[in-house]
N, C-alpha and C positions, 0 to 999 in steps of 0.2 A: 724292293725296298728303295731301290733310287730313284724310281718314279715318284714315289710318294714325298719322299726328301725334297727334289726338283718344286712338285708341286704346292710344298708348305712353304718354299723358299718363294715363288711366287709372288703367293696369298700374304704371306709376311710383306712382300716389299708394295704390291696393292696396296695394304691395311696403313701403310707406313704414309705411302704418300695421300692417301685419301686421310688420314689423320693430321698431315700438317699442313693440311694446303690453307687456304685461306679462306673458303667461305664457310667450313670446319671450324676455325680458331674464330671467325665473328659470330659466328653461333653459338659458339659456348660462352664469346664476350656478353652477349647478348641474352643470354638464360641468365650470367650471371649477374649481372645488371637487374635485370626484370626480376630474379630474387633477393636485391637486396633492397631496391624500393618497395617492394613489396611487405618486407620485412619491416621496415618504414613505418609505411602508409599502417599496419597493423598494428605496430605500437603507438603509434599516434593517436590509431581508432581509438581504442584500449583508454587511453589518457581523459581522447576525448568523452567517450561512455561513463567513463569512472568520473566525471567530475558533472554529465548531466545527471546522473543517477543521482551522487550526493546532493546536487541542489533541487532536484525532483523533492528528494527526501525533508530536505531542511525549508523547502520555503512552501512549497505545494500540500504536503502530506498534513501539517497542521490548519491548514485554509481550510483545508476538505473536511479534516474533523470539526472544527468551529462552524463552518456551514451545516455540518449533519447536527451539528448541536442546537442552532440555532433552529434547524427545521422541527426538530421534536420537542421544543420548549414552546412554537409557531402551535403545533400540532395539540400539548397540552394545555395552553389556555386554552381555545378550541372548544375543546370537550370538556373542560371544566365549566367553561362558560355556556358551553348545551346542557350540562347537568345542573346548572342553577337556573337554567330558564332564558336567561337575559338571548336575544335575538346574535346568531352569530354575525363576527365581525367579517367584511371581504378585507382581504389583501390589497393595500394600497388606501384603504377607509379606516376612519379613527373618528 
């Protein structure tokens, strides 16, 4: 049993000094750094996403409908005008 005592007493005092030496304590400076910009940079993402979404939303999303409207109004003169006869009109002709 005292061999093994000896031998944890060691291991303890290894663990100990490998624990506080210094290129230990700037590597965990260093993690913790690296996650807290990280932390950062992801809430920032986040902010920045959330605010193209909403103007995706508010300035694009009605374009698109009023474009699609205007194509299917495009589309039914069209064929009303092929069902009375009159010769169809080209795009950009009037």
């Amino acid at each position: 049993m005292a061999g093994k005592k000896g031998s944890s007493g060691v291991l303890a005092r290894v663990t100990r000094t490998v624990s506080d030496s210094p290129i230990v304590s700037h590597t965990k400076r260093t993690a913790s750094d690296a996650a807290f910009v990280t932390k950062k940079l992801l809430k920032s993402t986040g902010k920045a996403a959330w605010i193209a979404g909403t103007t995706f939303l508010i300035l694009v999303v009605p374009l698109i409908i009023e474009m699609d409207r205007e194509q299917q109004f495009t589309e039914l003169e069209l064929q009303q005008q092929s069902l009375l006869g009159a010769p169809p009109v080209v795009a950009g002709q009037k």
